[in-house]
N, CA and C atoms as a LAMMPS dump frame, in Angstrom:
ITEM: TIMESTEP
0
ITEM: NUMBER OF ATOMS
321
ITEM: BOX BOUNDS ff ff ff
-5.0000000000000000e+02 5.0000000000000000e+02
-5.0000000000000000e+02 5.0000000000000000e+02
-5.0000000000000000e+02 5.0000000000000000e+02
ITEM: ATOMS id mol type element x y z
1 1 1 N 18.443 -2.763 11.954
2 1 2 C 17.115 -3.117 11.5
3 1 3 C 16.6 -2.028 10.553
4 2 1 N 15.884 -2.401 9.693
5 2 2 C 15.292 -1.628 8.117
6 2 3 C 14.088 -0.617 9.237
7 3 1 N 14.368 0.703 8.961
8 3 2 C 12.687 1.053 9.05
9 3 3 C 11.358 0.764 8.368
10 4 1 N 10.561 0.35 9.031
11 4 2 C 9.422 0.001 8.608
12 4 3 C 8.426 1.004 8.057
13 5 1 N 7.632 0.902 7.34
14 5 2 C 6.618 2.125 7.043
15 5 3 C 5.668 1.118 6.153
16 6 1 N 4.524 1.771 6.394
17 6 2 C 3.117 1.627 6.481
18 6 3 C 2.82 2.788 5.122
19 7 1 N 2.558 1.421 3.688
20 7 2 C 1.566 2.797 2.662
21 7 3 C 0.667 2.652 2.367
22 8 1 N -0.506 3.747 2.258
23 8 2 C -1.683 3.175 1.928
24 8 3 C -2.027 3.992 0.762
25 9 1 N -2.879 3.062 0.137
26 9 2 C -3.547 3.204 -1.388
27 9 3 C -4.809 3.088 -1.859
28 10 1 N -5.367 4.115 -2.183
29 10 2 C -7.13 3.533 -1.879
30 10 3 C -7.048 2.872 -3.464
31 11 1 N -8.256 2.152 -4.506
32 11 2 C -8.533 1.462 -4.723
33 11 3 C -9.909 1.581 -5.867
34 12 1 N -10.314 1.394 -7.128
35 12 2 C -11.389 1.727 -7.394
36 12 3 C -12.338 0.445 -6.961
37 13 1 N -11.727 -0.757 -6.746
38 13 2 C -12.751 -2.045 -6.807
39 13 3 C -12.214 -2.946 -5.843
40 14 1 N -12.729 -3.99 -5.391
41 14 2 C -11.572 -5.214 -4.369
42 14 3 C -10.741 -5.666 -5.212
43 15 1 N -11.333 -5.911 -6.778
44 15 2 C -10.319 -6.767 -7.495
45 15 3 C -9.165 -5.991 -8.36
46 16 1 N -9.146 -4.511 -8.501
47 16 2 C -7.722 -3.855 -8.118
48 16 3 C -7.361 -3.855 -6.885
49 17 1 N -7.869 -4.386 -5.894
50 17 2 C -7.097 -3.998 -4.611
51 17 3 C -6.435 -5.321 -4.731
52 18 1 N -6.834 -6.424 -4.757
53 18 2 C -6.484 -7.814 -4.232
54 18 3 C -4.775 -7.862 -5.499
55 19 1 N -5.65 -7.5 -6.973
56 19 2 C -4.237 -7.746 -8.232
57 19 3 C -3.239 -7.274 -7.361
58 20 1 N -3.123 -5.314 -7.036
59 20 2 C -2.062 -4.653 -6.255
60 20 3 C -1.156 -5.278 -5.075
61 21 1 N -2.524 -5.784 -4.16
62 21 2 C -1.982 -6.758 -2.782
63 21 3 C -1.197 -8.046 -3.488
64 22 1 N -2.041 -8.864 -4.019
65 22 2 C -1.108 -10.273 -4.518
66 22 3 C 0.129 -9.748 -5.086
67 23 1 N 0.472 -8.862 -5.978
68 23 2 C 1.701 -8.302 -6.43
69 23 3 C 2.664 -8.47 -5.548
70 24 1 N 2.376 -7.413 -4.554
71 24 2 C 3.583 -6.358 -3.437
72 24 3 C 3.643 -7.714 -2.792
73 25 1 N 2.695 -8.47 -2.619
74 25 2 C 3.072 -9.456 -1.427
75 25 3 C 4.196 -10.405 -2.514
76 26 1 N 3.351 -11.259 -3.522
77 26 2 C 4.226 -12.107 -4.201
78 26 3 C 5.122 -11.753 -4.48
79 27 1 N 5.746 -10.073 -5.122
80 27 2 C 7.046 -10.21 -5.415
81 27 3 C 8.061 -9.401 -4.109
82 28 1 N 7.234 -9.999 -3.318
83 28 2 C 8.262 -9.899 -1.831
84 28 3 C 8.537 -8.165 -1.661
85 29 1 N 7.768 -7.245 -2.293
86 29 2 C 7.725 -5.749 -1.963
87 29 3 C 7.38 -5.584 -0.224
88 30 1 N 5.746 -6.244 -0.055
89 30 2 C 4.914 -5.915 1.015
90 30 3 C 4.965 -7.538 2.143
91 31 1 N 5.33 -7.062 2.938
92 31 2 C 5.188 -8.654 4.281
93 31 3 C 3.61 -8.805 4.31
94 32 1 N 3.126 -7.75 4.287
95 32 2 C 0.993 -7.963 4.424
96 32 3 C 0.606 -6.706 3.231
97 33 1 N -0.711 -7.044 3.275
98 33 2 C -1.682 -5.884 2.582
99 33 3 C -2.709 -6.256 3.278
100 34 1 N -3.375 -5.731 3.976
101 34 2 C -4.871 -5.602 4.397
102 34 3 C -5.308 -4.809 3.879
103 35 1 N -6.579 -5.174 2.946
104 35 2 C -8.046 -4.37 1.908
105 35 3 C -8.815 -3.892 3.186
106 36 1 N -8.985 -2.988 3.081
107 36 2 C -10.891 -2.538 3.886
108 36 3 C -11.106 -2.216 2.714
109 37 1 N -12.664 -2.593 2.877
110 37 2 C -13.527 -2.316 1.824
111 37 3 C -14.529 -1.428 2.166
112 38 1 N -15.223 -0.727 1.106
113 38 2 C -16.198 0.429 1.398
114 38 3 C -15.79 1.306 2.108
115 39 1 N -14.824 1.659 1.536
116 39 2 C -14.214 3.292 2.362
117 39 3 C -14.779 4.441 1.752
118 40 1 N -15.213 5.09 2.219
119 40 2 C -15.697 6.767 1.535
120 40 3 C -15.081 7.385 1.098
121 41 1 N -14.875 7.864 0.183
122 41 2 C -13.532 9.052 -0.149
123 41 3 C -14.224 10.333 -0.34
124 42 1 N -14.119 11.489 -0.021
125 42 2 C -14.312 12.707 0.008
126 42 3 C -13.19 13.386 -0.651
127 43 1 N -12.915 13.812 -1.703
128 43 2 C -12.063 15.006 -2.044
129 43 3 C -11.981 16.023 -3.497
130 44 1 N -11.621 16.869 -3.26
131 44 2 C -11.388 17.823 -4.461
132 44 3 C -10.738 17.016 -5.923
133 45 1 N -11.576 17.172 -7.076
134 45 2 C -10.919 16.731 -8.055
135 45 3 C -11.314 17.743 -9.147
136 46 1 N -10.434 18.078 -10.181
137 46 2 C -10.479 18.915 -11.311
138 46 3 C -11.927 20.503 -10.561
139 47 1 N -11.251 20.599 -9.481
140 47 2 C -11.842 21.939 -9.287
141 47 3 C -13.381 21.556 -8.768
142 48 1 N -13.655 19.971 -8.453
143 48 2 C -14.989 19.695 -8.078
144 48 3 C -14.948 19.138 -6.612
145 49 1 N -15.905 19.184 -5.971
146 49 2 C -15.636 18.192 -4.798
147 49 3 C -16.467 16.577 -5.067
148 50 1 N -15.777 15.563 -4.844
149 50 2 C -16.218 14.852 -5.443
150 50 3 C -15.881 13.269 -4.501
151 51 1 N -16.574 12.389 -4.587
152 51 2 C -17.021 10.744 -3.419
153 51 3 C -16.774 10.023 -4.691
154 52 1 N -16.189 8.588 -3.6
155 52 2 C -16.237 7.768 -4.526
156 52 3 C -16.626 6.708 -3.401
157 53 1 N -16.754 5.653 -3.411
158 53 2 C -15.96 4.171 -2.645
159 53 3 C -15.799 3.574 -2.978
160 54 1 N -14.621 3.257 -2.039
161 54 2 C -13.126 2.82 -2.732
162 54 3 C -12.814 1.688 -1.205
163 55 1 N -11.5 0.745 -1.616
164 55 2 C -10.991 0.024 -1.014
165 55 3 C -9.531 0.327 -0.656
166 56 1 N -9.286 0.488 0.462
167 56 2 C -8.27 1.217 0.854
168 56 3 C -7.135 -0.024 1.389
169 57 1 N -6.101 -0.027 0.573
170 57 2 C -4.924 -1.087 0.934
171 57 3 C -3.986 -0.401 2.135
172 58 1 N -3.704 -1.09 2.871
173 58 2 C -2.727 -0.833 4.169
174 58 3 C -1.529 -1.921 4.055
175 59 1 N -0.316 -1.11 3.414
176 59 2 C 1.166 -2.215 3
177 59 3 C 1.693 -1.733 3.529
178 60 1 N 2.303 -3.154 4.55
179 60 2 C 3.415 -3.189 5.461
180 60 3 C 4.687 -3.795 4.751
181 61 1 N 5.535 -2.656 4.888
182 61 2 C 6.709 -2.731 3.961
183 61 3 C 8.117 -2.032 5.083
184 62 1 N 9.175 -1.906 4.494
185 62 2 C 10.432 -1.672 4.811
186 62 3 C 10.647 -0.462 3.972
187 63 1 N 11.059 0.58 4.465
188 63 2 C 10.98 1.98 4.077
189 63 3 C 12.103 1.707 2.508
190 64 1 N 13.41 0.635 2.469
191 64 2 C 14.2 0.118 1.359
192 64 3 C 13.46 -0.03 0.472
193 65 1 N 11.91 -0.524 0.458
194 65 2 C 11.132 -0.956 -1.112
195 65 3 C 10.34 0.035 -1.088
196 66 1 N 10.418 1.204 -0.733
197 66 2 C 9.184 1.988 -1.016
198 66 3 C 9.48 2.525 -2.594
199 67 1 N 9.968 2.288 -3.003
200 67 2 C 10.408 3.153 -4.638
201 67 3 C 9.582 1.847 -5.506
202 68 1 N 10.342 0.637 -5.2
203 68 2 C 9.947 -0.306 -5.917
204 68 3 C 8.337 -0.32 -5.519
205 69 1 N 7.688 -0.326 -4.319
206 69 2 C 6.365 -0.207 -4.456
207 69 3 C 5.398 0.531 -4.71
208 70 1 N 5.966 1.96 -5.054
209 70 2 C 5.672 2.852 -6.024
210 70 3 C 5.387 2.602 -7.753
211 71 1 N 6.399 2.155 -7.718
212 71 2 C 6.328 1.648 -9.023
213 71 3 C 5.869 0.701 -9.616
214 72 1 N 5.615 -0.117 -9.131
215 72 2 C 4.91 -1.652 -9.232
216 72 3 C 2.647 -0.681 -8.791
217 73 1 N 2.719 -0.058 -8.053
218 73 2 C 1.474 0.106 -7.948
219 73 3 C 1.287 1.309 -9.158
220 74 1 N 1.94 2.213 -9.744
221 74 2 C 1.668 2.954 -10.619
222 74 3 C 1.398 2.025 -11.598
223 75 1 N 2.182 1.014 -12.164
224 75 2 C 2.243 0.527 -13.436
225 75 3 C 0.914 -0.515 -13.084
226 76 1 N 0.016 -1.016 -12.267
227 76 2 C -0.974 -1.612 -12.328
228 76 3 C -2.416 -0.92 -11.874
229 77 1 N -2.188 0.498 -11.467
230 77 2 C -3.415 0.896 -10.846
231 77 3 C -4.327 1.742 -11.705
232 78 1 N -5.443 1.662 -11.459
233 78 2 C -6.179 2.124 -12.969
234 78 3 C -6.169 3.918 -12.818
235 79 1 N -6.399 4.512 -11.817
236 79 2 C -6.217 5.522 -11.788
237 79 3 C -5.146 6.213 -12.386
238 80 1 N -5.263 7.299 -12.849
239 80 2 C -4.739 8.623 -13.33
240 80 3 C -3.538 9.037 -12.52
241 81 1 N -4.057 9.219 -11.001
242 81 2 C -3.237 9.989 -10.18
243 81 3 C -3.687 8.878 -8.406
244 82 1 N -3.348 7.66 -8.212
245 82 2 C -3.441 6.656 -7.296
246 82 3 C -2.74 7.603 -6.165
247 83 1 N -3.342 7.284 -5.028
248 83 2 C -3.01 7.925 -3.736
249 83 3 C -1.733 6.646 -3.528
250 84 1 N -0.411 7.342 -3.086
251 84 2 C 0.513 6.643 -2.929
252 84 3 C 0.985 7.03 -1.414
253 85 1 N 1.123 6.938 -0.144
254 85 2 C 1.094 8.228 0.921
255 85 3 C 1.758 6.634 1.849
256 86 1 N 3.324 6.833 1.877
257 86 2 C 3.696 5.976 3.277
258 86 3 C 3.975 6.676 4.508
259 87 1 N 4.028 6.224 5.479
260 87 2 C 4.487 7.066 6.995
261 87 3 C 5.242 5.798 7.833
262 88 1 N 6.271 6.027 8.26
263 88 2 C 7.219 5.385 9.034
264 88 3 C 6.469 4.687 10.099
265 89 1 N 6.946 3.774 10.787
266 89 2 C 6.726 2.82 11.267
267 89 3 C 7.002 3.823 12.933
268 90 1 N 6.702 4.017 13.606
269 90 2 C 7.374 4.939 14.95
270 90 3 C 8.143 3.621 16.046
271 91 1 N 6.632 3.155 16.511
272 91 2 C 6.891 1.958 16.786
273 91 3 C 6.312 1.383 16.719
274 92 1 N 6.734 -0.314 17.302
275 92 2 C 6.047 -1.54 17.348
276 92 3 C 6.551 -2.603 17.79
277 93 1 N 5.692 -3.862 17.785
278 93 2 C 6.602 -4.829 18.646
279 93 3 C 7.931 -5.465 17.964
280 94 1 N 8.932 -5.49 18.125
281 94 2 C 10.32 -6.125 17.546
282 94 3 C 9.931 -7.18 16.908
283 95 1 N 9.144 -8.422 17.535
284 95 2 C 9.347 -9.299 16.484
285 95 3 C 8.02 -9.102 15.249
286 96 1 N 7.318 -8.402 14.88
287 96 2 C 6.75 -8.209 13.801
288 96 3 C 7.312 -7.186 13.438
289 97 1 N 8.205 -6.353 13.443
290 97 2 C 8.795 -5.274 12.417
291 97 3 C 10.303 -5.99 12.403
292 98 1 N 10.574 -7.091 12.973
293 98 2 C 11.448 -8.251 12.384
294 98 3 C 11.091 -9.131 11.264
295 99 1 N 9.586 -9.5 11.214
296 99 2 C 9.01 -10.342 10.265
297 99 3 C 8.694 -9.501 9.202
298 100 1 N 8.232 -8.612 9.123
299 100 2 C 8.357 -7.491 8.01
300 100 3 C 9.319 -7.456 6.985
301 101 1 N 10.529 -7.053 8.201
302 101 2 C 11.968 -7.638 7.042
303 101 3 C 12.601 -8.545 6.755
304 102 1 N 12.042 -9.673 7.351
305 102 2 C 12.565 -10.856 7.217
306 102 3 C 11.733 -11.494 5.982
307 103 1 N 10.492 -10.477 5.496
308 103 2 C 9.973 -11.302 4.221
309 103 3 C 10.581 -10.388 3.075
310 104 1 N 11.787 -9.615 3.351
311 104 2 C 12.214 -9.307 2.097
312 104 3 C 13.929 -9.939 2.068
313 105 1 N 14.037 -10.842 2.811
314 105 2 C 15.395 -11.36 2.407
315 105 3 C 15.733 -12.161 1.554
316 106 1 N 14.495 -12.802 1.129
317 106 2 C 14.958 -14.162 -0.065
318 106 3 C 14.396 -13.106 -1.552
319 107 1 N 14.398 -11.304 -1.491
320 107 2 C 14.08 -11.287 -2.396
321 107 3 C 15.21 -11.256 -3.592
């Protein structure tokens, strides 16, 4: 079985979040994307501390497409420098980290 991993990506608007999500999902990168919306962001930028809110994507993927979903979210995300940050799957129940990879077989 593929390891699973979980990446998340915050977002300047819903409707970069949703383009990014419909992507990874349609071209069979991501099995889900769940948006939260109105997330706070707090962090250091160009030497400032600096907020935004933002919509934070949560893609459930197979650790095999993480390159390709790197790349597919660089080439559509409006940001400069897009938070790209996956973490492995530890655990979970078998048959949804079965369905996970089972939505990347007809890719």
């Amino acid at each position: 079985m593929t390891q699973a991993i979980v990446t998340l990506c915050t977002c300047p608007n819903k409707d970069a979040a949703e383009k990014i999500a419909r992507l990874l999902v349609e071209s069979k990168l991501a099995a889900c994307v769940n948006i939260l919306p109105n997330v706070l962001s707090i962090y250091s930028w160009d030497g400032k501390v600096e907020s935004a809110e933002e919509h934070l994507l949560v893609i459930k993927s197979s650790a095999q497409r993480y390159q390709d979903i790197e790349t597919a979210i660089r080439s559509h995300h409006p940001y400069e420098l897009p938070e790209i940050i996956a973490v492995p799957v530890e655990l979970g129940s078998p048959e949804y980290i079965n369905w996970i990879n089972t939505c990347h077989d007809s890719k």
